[in-house]
Biotite code that builds the C-alpha atoms (Angstrom):
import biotite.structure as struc

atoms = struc.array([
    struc.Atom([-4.131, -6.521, -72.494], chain_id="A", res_id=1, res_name="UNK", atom_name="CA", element="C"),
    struc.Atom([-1.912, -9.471, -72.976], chain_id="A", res_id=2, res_name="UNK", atom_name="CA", element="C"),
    struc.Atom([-1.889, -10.133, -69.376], chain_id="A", res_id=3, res_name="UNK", atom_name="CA", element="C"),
    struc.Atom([-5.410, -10.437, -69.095], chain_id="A", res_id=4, res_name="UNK", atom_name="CA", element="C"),
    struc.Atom([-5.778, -12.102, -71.569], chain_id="A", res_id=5, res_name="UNK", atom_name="CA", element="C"),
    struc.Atom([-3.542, -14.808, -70.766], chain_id="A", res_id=6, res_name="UNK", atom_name="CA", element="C"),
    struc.Atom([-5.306, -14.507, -66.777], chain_id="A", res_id=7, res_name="UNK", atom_name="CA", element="C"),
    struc.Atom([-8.432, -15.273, -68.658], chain_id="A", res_id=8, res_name="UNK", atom_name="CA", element="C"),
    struc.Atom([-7.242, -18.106, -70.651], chain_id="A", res_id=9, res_name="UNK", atom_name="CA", element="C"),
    struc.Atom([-5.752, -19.987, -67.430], chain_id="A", res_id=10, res_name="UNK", atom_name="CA", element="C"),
    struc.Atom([-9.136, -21.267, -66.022], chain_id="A", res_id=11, res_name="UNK", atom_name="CA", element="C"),
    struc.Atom([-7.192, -22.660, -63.190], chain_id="A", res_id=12, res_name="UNK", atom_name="CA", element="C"),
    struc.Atom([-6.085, -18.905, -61.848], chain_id="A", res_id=13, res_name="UNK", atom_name="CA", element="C"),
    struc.Atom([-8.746, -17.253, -59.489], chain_id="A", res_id=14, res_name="UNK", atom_name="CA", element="C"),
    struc.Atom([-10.863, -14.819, -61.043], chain_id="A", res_id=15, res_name="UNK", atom_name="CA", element="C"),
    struc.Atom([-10.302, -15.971, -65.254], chain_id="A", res_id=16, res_name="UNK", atom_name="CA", element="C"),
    struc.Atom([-13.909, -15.364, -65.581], chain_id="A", res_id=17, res_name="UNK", atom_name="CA", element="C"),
    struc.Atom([-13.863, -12.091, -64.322], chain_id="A", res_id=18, res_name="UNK", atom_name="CA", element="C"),
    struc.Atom([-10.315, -11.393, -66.350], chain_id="A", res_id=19, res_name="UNK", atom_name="CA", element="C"),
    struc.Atom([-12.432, -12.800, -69.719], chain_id="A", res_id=20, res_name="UNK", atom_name="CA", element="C"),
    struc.Atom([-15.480, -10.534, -69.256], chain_id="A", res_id=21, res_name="UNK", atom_name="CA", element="C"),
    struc.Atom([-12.952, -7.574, -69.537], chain_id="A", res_id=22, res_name="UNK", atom_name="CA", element="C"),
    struc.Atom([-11.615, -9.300, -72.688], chain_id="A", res_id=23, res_name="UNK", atom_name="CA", element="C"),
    struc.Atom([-14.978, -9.397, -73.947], chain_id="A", res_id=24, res_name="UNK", atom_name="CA", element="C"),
    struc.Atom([-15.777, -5.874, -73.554], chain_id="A", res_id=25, res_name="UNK", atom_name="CA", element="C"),
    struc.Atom([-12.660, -4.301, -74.674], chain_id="A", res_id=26, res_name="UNK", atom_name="CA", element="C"),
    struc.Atom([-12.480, -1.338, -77.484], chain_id="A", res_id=27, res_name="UNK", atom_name="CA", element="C"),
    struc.Atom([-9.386, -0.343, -79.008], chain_id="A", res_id=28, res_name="UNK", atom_name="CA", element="C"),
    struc.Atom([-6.753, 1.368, -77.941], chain_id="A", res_id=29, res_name="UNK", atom_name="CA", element="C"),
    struc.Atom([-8.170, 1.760, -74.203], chain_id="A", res_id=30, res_name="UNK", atom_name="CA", element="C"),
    struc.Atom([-11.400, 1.073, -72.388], chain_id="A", res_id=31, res_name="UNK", atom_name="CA", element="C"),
    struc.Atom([-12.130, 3.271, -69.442], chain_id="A", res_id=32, res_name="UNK", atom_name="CA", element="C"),
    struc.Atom([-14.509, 0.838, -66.894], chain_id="A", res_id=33, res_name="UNK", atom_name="CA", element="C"),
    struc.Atom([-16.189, 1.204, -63.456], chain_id="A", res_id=34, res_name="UNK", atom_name="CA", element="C"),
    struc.Atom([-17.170, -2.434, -62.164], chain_id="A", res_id=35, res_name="UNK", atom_name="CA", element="C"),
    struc.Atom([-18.047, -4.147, -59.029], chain_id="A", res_id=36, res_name="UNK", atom_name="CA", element="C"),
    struc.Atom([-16.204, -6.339, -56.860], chain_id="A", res_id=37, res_name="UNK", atom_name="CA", element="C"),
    struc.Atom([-17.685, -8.939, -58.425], chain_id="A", res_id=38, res_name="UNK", atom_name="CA", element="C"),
    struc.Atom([-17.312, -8.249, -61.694], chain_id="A", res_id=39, res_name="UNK", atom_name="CA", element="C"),
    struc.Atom([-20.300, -6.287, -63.052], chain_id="A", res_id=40, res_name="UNK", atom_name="CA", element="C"),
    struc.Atom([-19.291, -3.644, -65.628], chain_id="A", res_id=41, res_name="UNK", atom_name="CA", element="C"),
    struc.Atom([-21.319, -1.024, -64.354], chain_id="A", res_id=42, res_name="UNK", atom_name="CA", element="C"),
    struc.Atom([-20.045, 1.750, -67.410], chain_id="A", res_id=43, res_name="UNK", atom_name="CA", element="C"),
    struc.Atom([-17.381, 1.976, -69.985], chain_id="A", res_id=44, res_name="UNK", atom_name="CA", element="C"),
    struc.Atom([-16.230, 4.720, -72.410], chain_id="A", res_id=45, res_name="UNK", atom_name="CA", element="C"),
    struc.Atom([-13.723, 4.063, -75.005], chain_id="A", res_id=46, res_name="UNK", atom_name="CA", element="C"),
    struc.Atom([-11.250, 6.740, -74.576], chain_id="A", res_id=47, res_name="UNK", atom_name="CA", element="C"),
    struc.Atom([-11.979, 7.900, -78.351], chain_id="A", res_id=48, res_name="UNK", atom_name="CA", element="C"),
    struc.Atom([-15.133, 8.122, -77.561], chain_id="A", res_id=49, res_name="UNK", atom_name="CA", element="C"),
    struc.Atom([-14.022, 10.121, -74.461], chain_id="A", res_id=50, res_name="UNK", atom_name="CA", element="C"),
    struc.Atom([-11.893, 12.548, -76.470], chain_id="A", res_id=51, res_name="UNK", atom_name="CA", element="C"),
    struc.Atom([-14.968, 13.135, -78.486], chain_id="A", res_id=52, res_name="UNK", atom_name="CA", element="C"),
    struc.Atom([-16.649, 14.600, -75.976], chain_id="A", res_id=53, res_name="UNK", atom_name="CA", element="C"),
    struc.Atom([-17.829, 17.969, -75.748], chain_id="A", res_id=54, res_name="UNK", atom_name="CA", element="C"),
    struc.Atom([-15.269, 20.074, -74.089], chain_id="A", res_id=55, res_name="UNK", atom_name="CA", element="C"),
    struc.Atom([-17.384, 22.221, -71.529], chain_id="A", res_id=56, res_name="UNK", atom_name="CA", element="C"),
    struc.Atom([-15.508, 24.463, -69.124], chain_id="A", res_id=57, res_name="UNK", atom_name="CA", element="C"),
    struc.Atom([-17.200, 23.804, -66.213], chain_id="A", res_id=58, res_name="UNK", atom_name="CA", element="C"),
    struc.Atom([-15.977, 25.583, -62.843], chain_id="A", res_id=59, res_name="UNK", atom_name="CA", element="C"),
    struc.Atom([-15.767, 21.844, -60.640], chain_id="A", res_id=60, res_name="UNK", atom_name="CA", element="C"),
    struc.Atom([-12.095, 23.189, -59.620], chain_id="A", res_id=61, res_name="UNK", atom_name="CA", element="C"),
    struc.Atom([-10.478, 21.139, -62.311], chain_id="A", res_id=62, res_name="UNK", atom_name="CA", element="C"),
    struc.Atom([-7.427, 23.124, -64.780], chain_id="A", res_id=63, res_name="UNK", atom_name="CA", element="C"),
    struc.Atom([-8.457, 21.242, -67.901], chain_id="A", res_id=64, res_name="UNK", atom_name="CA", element="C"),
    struc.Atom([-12.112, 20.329, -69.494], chain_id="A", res_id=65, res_name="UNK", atom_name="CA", element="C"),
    struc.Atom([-10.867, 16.341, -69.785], chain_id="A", res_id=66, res_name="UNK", atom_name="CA", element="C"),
    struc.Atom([-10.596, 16.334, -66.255], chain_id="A", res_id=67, res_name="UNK", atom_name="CA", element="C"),
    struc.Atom([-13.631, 17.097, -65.690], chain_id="A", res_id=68, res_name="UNK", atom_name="CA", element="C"),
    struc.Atom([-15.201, 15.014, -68.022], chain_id="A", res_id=69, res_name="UNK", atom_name="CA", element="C"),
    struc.Atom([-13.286, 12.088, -66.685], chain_id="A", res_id=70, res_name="UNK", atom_name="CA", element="C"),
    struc.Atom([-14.947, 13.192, -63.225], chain_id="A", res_id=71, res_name="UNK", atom_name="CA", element="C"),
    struc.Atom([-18.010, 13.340, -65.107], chain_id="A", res_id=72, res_name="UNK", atom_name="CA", element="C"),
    struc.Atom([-17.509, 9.557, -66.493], chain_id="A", res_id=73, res_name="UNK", atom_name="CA", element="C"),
    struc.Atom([-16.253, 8.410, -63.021], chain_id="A", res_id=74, res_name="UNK", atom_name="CA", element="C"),
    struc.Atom([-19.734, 10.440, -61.534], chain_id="A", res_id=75, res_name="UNK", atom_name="CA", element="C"),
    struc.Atom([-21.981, 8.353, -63.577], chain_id="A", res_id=76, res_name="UNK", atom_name="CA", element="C"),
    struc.Atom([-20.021, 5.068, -63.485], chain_id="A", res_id=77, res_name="UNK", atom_name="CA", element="C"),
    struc.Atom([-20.676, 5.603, -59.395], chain_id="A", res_id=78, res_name="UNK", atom_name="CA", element="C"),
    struc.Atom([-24.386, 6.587, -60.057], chain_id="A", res_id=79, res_name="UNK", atom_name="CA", element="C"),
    struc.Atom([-24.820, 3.489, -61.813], chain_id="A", res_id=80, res_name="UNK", atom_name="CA", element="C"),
    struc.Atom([-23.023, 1.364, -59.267], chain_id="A", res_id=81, res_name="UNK", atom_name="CA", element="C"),
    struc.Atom([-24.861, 2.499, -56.673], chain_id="A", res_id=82, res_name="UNK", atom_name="CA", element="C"),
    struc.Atom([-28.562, 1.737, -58.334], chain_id="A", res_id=83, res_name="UNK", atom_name="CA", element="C"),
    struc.Atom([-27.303, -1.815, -59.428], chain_id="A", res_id=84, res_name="UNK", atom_name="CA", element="C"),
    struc.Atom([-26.496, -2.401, -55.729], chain_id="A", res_id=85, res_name="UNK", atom_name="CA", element="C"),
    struc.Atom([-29.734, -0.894, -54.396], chain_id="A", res_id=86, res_name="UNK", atom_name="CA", element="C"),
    struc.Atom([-31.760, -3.484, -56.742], chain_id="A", res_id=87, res_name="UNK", atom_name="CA", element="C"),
    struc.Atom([-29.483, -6.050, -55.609], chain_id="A", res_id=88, res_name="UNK", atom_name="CA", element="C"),
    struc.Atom([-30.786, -5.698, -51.747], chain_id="A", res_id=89, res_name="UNK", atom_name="CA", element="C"),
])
């Protein structure tokens, strides 16, 4: 976190705007984020949020529930993506 903060204090580096919308967003301790090239957070979980979750066994060919509900998280974050993109064309 201190590097990106620091990126998105140094206007003059490429990409400080991006690095400070990150900033802006962040939840303690971590932040789990999907986001477009350009920037657009397109979903976030904090990961006490994520440990929260209900712990389904689901047979998706994962060992442990948490992996699949970080598939799960990554699913969405994709779904999301794509429909941001779709309105964007």
């Amino acid at each position: 976190m201190v590097d990106l903060k620091a990126h998105a204090a140094d206007t003059s580096l490429p990409h400080s705007s991006l690095a400070q919308a990150f900033v802006d967003i962040y939840e303690f301790p971590v932040l789990m984020i999907v986001a477009l090239s350009d920037g657009t957070i397109v979903h976030k979980m904090n990961a006490n949020d994520f440990l929260d979750m209900e712990m389904k066994v689901v047979n998706l060919g994962f060992s442990d529930p948490s992996s699949q509900n970080y598939y799960k998280f990554l699913m969405e974050g994709i779904e999301k993506a794509e429909t941001i993109l779709q309105q964007k064309h």
